[in-house]
C-alpha positions as CSV (number, residue, x, y, z in Angstrom):
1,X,-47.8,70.9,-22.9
2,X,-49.8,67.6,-22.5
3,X,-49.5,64.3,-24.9
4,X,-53.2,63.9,-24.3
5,X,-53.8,67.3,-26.3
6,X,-51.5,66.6,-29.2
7,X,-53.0,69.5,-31.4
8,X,-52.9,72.3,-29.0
9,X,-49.0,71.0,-28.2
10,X,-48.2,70.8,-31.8
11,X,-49.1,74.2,-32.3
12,X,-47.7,75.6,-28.9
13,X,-44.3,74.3,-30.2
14,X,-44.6,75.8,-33.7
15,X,-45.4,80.1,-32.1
16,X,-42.1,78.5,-30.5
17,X,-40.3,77.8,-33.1
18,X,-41.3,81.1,-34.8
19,X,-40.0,83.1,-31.6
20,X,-36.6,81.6,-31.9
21,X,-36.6,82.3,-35.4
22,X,-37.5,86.1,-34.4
23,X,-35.2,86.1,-31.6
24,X,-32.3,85.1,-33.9
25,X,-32.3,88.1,-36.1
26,X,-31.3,90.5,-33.4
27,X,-27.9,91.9,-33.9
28,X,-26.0,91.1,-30.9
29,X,-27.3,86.8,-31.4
30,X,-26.9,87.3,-35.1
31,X,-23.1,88.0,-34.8
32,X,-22.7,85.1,-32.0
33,X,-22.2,81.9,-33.5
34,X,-22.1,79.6,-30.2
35,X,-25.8,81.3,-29.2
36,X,-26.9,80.7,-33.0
37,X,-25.7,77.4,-32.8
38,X,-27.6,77.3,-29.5
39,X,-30.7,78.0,-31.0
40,X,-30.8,76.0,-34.1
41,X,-30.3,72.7,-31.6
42,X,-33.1,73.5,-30.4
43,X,-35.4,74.3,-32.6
44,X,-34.4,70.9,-34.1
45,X,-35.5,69.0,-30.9
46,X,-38.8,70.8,-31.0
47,X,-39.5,69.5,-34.2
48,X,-38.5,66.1,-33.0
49,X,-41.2,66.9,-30.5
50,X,-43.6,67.9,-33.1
51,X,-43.1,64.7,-34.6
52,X,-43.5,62.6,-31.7
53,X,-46.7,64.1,-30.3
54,X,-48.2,62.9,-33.5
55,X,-47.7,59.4,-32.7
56,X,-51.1,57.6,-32.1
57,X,-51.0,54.3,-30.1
58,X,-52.2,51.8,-32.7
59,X,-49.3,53.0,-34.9
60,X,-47.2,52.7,-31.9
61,X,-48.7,48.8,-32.1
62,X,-48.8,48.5,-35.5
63,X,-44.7,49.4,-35.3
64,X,-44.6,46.8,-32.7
65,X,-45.9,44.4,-34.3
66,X,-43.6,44.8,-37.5
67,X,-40.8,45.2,-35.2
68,X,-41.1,41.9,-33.7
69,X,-37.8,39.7,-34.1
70,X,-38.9,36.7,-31.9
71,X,-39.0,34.5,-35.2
72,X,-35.6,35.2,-36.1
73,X,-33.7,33.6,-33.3
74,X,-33.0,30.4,-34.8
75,X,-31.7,32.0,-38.0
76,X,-29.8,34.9,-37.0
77,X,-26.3,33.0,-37.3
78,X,-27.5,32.6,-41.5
79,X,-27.4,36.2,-41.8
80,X,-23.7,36.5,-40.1
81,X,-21.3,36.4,-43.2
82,X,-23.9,38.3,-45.2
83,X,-24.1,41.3,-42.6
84,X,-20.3,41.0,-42.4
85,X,-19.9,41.3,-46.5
86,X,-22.2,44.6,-46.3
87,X,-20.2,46.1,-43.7
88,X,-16.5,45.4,-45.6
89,X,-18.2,46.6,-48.6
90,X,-19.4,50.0,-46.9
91,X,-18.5,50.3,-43.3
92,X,-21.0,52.8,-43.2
93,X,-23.6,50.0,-43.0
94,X,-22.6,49.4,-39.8
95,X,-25.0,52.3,-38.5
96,X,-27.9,51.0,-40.4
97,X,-27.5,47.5,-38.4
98,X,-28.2,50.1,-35.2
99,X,-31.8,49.6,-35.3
100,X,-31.8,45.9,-36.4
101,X,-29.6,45.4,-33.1
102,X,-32.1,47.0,-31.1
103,X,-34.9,45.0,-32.6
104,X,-33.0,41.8,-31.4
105,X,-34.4,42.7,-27.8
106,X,-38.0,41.7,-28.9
107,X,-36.4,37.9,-29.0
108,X,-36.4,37.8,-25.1
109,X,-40.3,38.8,-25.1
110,X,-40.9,34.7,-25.5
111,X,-39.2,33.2,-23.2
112,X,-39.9,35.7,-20.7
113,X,-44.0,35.6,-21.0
114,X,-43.9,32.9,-18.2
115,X,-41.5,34.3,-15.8
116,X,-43.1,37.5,-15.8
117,X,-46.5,35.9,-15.3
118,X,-45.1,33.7,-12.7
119,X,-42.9,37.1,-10.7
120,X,-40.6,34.6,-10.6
121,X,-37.1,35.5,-8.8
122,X,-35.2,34.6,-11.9
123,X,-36.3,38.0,-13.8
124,X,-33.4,39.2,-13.8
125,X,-30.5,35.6,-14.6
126,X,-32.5,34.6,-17.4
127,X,-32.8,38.2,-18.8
128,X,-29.1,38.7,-18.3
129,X,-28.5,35.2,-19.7
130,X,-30.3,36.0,-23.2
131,X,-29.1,39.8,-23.0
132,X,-25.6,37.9,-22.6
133,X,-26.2,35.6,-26.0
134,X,-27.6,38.8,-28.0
135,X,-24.4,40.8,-27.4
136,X,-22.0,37.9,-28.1
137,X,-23.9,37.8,-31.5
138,X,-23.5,41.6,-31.9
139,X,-20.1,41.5,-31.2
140,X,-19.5,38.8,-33.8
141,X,-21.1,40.4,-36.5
142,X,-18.9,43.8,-35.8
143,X,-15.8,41.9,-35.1
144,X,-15.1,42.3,-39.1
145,X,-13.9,45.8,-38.5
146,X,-11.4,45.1,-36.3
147,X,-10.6,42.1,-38.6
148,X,-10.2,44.7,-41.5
149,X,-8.7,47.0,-39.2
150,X,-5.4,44.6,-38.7
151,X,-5.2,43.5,-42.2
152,X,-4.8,47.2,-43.2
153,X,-2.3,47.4,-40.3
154,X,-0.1,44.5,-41.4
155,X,1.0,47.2,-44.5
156,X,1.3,49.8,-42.0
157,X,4.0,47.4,-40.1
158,X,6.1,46.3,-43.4
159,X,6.0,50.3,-44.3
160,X,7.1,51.2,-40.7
161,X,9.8,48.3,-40.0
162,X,11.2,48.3,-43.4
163,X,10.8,51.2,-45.7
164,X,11.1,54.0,-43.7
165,X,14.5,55.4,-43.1
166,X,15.3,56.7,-40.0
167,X,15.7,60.6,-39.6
168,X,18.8,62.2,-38.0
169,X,19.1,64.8,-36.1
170,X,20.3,66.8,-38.7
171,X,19.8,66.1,-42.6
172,X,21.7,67.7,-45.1
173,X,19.8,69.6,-47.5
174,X,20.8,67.8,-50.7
175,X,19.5,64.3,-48.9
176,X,16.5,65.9,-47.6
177,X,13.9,64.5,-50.5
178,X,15.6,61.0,-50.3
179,X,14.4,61.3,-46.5
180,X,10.8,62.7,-47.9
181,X,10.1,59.6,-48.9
182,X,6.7,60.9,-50.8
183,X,5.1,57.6,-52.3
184,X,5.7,55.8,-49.2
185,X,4.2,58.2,-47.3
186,X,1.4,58.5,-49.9
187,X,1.0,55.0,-49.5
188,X,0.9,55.0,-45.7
189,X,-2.1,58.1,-45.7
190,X,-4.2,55.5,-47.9
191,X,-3.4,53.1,-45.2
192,X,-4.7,55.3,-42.5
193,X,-7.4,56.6,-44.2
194,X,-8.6,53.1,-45.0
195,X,-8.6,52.4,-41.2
196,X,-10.5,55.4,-40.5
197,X,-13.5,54.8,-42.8
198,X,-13.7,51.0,-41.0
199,X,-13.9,52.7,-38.1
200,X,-15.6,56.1,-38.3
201,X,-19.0,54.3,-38.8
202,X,-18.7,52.2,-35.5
203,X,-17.5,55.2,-33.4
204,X,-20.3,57.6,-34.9
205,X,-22.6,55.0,-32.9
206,X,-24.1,56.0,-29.9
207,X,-24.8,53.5,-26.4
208,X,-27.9,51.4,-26.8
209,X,-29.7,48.7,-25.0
210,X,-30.0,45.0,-25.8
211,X,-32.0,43.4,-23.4
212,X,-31.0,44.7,-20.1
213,X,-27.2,45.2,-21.7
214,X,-26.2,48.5,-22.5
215,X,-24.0,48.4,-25.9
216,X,-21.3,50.6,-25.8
217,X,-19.8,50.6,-29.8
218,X,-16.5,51.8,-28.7
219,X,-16.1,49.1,-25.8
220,X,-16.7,47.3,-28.6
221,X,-14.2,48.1,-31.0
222,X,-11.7,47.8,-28.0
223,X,-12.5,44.8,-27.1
224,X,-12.7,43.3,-30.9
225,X,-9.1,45.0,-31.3
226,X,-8.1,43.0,-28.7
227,X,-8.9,40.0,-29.9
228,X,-7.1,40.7,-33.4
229,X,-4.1,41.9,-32.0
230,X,-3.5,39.1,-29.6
231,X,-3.8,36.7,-32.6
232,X,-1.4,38.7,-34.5
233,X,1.5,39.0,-31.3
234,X,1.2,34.6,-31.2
235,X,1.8,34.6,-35.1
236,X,4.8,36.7,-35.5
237,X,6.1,35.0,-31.9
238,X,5.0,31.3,-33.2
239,X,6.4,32.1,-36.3
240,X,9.8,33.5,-35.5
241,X,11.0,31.4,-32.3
242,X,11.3,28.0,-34.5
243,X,14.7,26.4,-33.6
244,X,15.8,23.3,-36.1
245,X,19.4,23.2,-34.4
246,X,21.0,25.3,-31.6
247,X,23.1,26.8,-33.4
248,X,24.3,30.8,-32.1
249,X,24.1,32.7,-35.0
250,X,20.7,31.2,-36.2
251,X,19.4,31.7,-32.7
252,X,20.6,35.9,-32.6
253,X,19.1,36.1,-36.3
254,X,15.7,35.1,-35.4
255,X,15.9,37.6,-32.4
256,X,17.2,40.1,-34.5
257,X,14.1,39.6,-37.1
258,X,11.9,39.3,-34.4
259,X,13.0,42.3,-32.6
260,X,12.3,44.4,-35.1
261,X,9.0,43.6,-36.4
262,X,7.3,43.6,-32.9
263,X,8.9,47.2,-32.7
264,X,7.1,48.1,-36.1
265,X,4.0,46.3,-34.7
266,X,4.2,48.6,-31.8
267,X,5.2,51.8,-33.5
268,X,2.0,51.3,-36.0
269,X,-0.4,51.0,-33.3
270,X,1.4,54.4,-31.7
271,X,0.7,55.8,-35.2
272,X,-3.3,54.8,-35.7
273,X,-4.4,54.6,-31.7
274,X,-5.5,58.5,-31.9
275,X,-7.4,57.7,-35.4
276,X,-9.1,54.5,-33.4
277,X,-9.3,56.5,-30.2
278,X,-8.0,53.7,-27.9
279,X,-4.7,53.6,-25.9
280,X,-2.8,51.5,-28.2
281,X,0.6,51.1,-26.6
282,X,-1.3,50.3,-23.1
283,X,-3.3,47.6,-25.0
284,X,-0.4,45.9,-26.5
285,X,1.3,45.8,-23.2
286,X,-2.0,44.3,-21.4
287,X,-2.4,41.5,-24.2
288,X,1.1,40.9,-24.3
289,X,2.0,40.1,-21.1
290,X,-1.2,38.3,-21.2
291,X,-0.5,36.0,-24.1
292,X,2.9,35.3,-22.3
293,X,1.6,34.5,-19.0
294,X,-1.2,32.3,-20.4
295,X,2.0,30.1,-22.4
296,X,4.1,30.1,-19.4
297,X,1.1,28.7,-17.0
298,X,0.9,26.4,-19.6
299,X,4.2,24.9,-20.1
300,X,4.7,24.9,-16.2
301,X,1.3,22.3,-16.4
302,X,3.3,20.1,-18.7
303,X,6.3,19.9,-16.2
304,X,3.7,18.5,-13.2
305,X,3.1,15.7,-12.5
306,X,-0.6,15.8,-12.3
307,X,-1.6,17.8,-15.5
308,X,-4.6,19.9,-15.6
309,X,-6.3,20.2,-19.6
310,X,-6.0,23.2,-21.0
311,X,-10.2,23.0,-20.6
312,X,-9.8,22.9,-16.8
313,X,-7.3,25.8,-17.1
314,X,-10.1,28.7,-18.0
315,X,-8.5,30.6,-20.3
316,X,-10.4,33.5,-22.6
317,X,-12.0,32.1,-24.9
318,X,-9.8,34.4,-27.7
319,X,-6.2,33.3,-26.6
320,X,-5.1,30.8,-29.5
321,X,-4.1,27.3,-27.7
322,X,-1.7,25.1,-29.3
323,X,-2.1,21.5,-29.6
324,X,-1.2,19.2,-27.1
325,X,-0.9,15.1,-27.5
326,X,0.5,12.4,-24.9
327,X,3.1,13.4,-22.9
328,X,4.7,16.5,-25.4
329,X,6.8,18.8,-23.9
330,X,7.6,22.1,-25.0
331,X,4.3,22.7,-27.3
332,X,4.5,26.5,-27.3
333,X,6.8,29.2,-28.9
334,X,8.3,30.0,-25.1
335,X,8.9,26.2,-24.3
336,X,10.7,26.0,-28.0
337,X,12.5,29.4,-26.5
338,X,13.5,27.4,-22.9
339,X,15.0,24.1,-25.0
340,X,17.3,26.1,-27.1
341,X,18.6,27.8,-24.0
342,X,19.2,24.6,-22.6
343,X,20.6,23.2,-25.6
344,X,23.0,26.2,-26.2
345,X,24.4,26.0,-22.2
346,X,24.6,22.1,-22.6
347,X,27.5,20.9,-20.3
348,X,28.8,18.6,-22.0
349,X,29.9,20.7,-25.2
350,X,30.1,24.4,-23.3
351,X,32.1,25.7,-20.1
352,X,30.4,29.3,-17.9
353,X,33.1,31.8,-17.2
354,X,31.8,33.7,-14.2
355,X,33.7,36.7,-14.7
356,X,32.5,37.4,-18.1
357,X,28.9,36.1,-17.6
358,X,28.9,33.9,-21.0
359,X,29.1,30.4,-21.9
360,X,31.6,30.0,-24.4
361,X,32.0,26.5,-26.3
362,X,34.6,23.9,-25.6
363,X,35.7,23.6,-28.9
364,X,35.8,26.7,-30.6
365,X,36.1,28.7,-27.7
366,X,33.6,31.2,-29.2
367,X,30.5,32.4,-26.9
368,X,27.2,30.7,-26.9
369,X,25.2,32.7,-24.7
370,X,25.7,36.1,-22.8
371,X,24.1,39.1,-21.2
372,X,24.1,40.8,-25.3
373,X,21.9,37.6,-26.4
374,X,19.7,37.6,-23.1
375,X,19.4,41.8,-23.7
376,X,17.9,41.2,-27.1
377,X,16.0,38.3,-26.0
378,X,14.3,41.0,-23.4
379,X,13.2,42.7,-26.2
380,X,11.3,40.0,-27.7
381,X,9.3,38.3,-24.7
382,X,9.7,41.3,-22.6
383,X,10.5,41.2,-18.6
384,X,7.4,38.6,-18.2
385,X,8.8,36.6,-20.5
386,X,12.1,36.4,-19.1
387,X,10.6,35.9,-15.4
388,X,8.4,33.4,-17.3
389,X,11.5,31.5,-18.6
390,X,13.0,31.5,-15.3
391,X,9.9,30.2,-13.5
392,X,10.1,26.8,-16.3
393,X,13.7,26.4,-15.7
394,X,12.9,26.5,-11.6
395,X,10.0,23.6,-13.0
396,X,13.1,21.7,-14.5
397,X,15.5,21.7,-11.8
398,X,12.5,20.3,-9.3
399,X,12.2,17.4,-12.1
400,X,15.6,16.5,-12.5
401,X,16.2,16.6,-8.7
402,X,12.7,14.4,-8.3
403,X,14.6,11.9,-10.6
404,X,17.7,11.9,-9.1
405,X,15.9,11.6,-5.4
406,X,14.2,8.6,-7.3
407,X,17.2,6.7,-8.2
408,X,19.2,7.1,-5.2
409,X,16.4,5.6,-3.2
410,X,15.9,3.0,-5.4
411,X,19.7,2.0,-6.1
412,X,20.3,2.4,-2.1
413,X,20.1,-1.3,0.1
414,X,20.7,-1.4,3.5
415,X,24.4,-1.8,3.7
416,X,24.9,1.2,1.5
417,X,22.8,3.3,3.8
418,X,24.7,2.1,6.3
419,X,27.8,3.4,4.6
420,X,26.3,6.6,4.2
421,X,25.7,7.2,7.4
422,X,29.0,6.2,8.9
423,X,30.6,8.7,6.0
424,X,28.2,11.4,8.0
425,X,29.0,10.6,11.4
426,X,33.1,11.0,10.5
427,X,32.6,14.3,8.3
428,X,30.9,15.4,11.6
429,X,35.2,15.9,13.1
430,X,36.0,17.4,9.7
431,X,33.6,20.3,10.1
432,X,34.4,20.6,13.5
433,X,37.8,20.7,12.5
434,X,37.5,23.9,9.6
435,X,35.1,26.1,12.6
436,X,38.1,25.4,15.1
437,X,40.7,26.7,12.9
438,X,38.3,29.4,11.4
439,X,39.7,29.9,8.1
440,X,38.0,32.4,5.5
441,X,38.8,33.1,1.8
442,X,40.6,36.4,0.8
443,X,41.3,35.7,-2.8
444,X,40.6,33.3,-5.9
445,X,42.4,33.4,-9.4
446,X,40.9,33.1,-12.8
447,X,40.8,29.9,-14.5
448,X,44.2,29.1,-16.6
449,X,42.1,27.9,-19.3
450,X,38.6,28.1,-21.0
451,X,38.8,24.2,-21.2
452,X,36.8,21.7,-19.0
453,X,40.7,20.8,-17.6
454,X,42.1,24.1,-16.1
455,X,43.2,25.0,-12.0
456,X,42.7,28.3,-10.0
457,X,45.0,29.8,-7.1
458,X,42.8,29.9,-4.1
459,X,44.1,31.7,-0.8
460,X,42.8,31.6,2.6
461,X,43.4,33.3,6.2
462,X,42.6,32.8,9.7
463,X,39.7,35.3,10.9
């Protein structure tokens, strides 16, 4: 077959198309479905052939021409919340914007008349560069399925972490319709089947170029889920971990609340990641720990002494940044998390027993913080978080010791160092004195009391 002869090719693949017609009617094909199957693909691609072999060039320029989208580069952001209202409306739209994504390449044809002419080196940056502001705009005009996506999955989380009871092992069989649960579960199907028309359209794409960019629609989706659902992890966390007074039972309540709606945030992506076809639990661990390490790097900044802005920090450009102003400390949810801990271990108001691991308070003798409230405070931030937590309080120590060092220098004149130093010189015979008789501690009591004024039986024995 030659393009050149476009009659004699067109009628080649037609006696083609007959034979395979003939071919199918023989018994042992006919009663095969995967060769039938087989053959019907093909026949359809020689009639895409046929189709194609009957383009002429000046309709190939004519198409072009019509084609061209240079015009429209100053405009396209006009036509942003109008695309995104069609594709709400029908989510199948989204295939129909296929081909007016593909026109967008034509754009780069201007700016890349003089490079070309010039075989300049810089082919290849600029057309990256362009290719680069053509996909953010493609991305932003698809981003409204995710967007719809999560605003469907919000019900799915309320339905999961509230309404749903929790099945037994075994359910007696009088109680087995309450655990049915049929209009909730009615409820949830409309949920899921909402989600899947938003994304069947976007998923039915195939990869296309824009510029020199291959678009991949389901990278796409995955990374616009992203985006959403790292928005939706800093609103339930900013939202939960607000602390007017640190007060115990205030403090386990949020946790408690917070706790349980990030597990039916995580048990609703479980339940829709196969229906999306994305990993969901592996992409809420990745943008979690992200979102946490992002707030930790910057509440460590605040503690510096040189600050960096949160500019100069090069962040995502999708990670929601809180405000900061003068010299605020603790601006996000994880510093708020870091001053009630301090609060509720305040020296002055509580006493740590060691045995028991808690800090219990010196008037009420009731517990202010242990291991149970650190447990369920795991479960909110996660490991990261609580490594992130520890990794502020090591900033804290270094600032209070920085002050201290500063006053002791400051408040110290010559006569006092002087002092200091003889002090140093005679503790020198004391040491001396406890290696010579080489004592070592065999046993310590418990403290009388859970009161700041208490004593403890301490033995020791030579080695």
């Amino acid at each position: 077959l030659a393009y050149t002869d476009s009659t004699y090719a067109g009628r080649k693949i037609q006696q083609l198309i007959k034979a395979l017609e003939d071919v199918e009617q023989y018994h042992l094909i006919e009663n095969n479905i995967q060769v039938k199957q087989y053959l019907h693909d093909i026949r359809q691609n020689m009639r895409q052939m046929i189709r194609v072999v009957n383009v002429k060039v000046q309709f190939l320029q004519l198409i072009a021409q019509i084609s061209d989208f240079a015009y429209s580069w100053q405009v396209l952001k006009d036509y942003l919340n109008l695309m995104q209202e069609q594709i709400k409306l029908s989510p199948a739209n989204a295939l129909l914007l296929r081909a007016t994504f593909m026109k967008l390449s034509s754009i780069m044809n201007s700016p890349m008349v003089r490079i070309i002419q010039a075989n300049s080196p810089d082919l290849l940056s600029v057309s990256k560069y362009y290719s680069g502001e053509l996909m953010r705009f493609v991305k932003e005009v698809l981003q409204i399925i995710p967007k719809s996506v999560f605003e469907t999955l919000e019900d799915i989380i309320v339905l999961l972490a509230t309404k749903f009871k929790k099945i037994p092992q075994k359910i007696p069989r009088a109680e087995l319709k309450d655990y049915a649960q049929f209009e909730e579960r009615t409820l949830m199907a409309n949920h899921v089947h909402q989600i899947c028309v938003y994304t069947q359209s976007i998923l039915a794409m195939e990869t296309y170029l824009v510029g020199v960019i291959e678009v991949n629609p389901k990278e796409i989706l995955e990374d616009g889920i992203r985006r959403e659902l790292i928005k939706l992890i800093y609103r339930f966390l900013d939202k939960a971990l607000v602390f007017p007074t640190a007060d115990t039972n205030e403090y386990v309540q949020k946790l408690n609340s917070l706790s349980d709606c990030l597990e039916g945030f995580k048990k609703a992506l479980e339940y829709i990641q196969d229906f999306l076809n994305i990993y969901g639990l592996k992409i809420w661990q990745e943008e979690f720990d992200k979102l946490i390490n992002v707030y930790i790097d910057i509440e460590a900044n605040l503690l510096l002494k040189t600050r960096m802005t949160i500019e100069e920090l090069e962040y995502e450009d999708y990670i929601p940044m809180p405000k900061i102003t003068g010299e605020t400390r603790f601006v996000t949810f994880l510093g708020r998390l870091v001053r009630v801990l301090i609060d509720l271990t305040d020296p002055k108001r509580v006493t740590y027993v060691d045995y028991c691991l808690t800090f219990y308070d010196l008037t009420t003798n009731k517990e202010t913080l242990s291991m149970r409230h650190i447990s369920l405070l795991r479960k909110c931030v996660g490991v990261a978080g609580l490594s992130g937590i520890d990794k502020l309080l090591s900033f804290l120590v270094i600032g209070h010791l920085r002050i201290i060092t500063k006053t002791i220098r400051q408040s110290c004149d010559a006569p006092m160092l002087q002092a200091l130093a003889e002090i140093a010189e005679k503790t020198k015979s004391l040491n001396n004195f406890v290696e010579a008789i080489d004592l070592s501690l065999i046993h310590i009591s418990e403290p009388t009391r859970l009161l700041s004024i208490s004593y403890a039986v301490f033995c020791l024995k030579k080695k």
